[in-house]
Legacy VTK file of the C-alpha trace (Angstrom):
# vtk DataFile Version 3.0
C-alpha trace
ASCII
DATASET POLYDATA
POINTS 232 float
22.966 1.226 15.302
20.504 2.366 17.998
16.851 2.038 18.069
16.122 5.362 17.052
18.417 5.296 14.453
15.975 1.767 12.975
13.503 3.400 10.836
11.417 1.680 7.661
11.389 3.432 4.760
8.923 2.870 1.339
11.931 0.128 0.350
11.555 -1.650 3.512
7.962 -2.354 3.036
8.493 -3.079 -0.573
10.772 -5.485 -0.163
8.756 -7.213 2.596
5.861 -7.330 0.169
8.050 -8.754 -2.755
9.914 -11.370 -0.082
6.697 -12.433 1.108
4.807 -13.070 -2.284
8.271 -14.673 -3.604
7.868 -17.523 -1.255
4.011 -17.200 -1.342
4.481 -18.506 -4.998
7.419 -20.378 -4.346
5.669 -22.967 -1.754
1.677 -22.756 -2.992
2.039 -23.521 -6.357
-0.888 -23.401 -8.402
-2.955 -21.537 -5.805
0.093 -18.750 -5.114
-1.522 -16.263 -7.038
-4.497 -16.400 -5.816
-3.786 -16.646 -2.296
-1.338 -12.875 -3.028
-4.744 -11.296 -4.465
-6.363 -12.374 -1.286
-3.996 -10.904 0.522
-3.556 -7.459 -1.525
-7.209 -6.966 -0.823
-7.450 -7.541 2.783
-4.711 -5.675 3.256
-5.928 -3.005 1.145
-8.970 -2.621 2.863
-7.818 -2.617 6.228
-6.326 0.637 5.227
-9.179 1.610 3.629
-11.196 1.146 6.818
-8.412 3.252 8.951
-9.130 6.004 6.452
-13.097 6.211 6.634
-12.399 6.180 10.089
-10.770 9.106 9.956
-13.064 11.070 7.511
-15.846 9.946 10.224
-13.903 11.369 12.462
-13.751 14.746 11.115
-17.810 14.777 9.723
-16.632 14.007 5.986
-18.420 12.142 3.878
-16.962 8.815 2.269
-16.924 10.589 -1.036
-14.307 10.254 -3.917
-12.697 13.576 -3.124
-12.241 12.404 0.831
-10.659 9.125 -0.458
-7.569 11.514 -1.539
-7.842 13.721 1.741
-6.970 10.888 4.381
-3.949 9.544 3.024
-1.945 7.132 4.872
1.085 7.798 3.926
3.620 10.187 2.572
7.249 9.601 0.285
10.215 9.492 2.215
11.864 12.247 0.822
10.718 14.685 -1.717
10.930 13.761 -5.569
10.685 10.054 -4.713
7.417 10.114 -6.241
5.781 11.350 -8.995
2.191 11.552 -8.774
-0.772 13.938 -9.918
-3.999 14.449 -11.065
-4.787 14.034 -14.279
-8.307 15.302 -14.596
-11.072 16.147 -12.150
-14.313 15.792 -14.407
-16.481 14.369 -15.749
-14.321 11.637 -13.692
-11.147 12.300 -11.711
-8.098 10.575 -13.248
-4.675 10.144 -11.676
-1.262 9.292 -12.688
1.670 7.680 -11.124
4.886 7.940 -13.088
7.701 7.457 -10.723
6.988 4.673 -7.995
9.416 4.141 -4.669
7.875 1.066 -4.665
9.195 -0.271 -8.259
12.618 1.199 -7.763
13.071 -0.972 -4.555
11.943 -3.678 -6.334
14.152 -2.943 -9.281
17.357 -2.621 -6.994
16.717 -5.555 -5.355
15.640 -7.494 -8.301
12.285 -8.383 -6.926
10.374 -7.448 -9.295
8.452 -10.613 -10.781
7.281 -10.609 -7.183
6.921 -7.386 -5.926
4.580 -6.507 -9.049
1.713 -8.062 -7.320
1.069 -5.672 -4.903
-0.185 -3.309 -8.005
-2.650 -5.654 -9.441
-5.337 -4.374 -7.003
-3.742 -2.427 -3.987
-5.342 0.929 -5.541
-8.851 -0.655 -5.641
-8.777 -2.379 -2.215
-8.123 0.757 -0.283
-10.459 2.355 -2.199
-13.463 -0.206 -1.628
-12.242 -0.550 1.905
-13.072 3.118 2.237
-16.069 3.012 0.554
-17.439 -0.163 -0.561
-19.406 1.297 -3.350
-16.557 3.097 -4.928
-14.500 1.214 -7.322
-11.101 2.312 -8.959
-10.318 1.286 -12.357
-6.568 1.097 -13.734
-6.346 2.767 -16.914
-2.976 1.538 -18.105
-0.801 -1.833 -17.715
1.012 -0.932 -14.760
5.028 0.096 -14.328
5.690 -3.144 -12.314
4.233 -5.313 -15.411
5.919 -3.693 -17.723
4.070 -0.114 -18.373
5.387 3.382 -19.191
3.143 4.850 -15.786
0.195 3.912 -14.096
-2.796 5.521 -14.508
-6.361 5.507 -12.415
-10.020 6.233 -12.725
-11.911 6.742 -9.764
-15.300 7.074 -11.225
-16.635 9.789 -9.788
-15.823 13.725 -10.708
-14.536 15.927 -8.153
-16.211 19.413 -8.390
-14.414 22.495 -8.095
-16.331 23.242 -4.376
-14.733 19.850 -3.628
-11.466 20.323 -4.759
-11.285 23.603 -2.715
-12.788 21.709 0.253
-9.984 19.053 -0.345
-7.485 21.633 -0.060
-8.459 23.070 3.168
-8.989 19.643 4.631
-5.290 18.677 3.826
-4.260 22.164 5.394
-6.031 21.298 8.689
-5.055 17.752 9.171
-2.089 17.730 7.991
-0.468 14.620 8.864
-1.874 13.878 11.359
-3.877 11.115 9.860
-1.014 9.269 8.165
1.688 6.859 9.889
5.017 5.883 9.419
6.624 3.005 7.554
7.383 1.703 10.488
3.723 1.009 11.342
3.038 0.248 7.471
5.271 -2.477 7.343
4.420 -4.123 10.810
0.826 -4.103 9.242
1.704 -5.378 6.224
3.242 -8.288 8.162
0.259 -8.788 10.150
-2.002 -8.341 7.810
-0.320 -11.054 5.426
0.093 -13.563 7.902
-3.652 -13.348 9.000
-4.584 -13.735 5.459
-2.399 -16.483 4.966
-2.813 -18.843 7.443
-6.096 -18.604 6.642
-5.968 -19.385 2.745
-2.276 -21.385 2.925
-2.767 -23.156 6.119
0.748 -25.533 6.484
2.774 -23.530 4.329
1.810 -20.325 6.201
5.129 -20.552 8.498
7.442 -21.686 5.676
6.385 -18.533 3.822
7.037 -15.799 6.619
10.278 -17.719 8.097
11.728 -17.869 4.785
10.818 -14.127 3.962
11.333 -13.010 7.745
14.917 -14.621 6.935
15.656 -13.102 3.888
14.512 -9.816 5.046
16.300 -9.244 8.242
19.843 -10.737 6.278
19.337 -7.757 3.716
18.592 -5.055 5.989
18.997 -6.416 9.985
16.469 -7.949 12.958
16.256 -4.192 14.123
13.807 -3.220 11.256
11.591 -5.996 11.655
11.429 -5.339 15.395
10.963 -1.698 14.910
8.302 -2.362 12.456
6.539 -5.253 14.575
6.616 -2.421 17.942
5.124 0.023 15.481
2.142 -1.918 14.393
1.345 -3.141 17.946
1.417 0.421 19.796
LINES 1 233
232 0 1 2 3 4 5 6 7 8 9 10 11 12 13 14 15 16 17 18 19 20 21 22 23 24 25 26 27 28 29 30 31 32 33 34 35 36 37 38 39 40 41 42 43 44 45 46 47 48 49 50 51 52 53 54 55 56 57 58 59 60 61 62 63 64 65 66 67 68 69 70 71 72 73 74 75 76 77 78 79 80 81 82 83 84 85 86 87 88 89 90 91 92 93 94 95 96 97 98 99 100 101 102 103 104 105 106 107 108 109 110 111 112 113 114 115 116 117 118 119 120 121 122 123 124 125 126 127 128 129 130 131 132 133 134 135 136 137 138 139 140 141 142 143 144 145 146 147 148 149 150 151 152 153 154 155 156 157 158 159 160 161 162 163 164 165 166 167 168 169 170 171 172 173 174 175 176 177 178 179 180 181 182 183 184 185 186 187 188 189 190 191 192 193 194 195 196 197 198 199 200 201 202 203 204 205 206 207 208 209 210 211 212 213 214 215 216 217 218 219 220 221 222 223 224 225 226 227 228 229 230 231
């Protein structure tokens, strides 16, 4: 397999994720749970960040209806996710009810671990956006056991807005979103930072033990590909 051929997909990150908080629980004990919030967070708004960013970029306002514009990410392939709104006003409401995410965790049976990542993933990005916004789940999630997730993001999105949305997406395009490639080396980073910092010692017994795991199920060459990504 060549280089080029190496590319992360929505399972490789999920599987990362799940790997990571497996031994994250395995080796902290009492304090594994805690440590995996931590993490979900920073990583969430380190996204969220990349994203106002972006809106800055372009003049936009940090408002509820940009938070859905500057998306970082698409599915792999289409009908791997199923996604929508739900309502617009007097708050807009949102639905996931098929998740790439669970069905990697699912087929690797990871998914006592890889549930996690949904406690507060939604939420992070969102406050790392704005730090004023704040996105409440509506419904026990799919990971934990629920029939789809659901989301409130507190604020309506008017119908000027939702036209404005539209012609945003148009013009960016995707420009503003990045591979799973990069999304994986990030995640990577981004839990290792955290968790040095929070796990100290058992920091390198986590990541070699996931790192190992990982690259037996699916090769070195994503790990690399994903660690190049990140770095560029």
């Amino acid at each position: 397999m060549t280089k080029e051929q190496v590319v992360c997909k929505i399972e490789h990150h999920a599987v990362l994720f799940a790997l990571l908080a497996k031994y994250t629980l395995n080796f902290a004990s009492d304090d594994g749970e805690d440590i995996l919030f931590k993490v979900v967070a920073n990583y969430g708004h380190e996204r969220g960040n990349r994203m106002a960013a972006n809106a800055q970029r372009f003049g936009d306002p940090l408002s509820t209806a940009n938070s859905q514009v500057y998306g970082e990410w698409k599915p792999d392939y289409e009908g791997q996710m199923d996604f929508g709104v739900m309502r617009y006003e007097p708050s807009l409401q949102t639905y996931i009810a098929k998740c790439a995410w669970c069905d990697a965790w699912q087929k690797h049976g990871l998914m006592d671990y890889g549930k996690y990542y949904c406690v507060n993933i939604d939420n992070a990005w969102y406050q790392g956006f704005n730090p004023e916004k704040v996105c409440t789940q509506l419904k026990k999630p799919m990971s934990w056991g629920g029939k789809r997730c659901e989301f409130d993001w507190e604020d309506a999105v008017s119908s000027e807005e939702q036209a404005a949305m539209k012609a945003r997406k148009e013009e960016i395009g995707t420009s503003c979103m990045h591979d799973f490639n990069f999304h994986t080396g990030h995640l990577l980073a981004s839990f290792r930072s955290t968790l040095e910092k929070e796990a100290g010692d058992i920091a390198e017994l986590v990541l070699n033990n996931a790192v190992n795991d990982f690259t037996e199920m699916f090769s070195e060459e994503y790990l690399t590909v994903a660690k190049e990504s990140f770095q560029s």
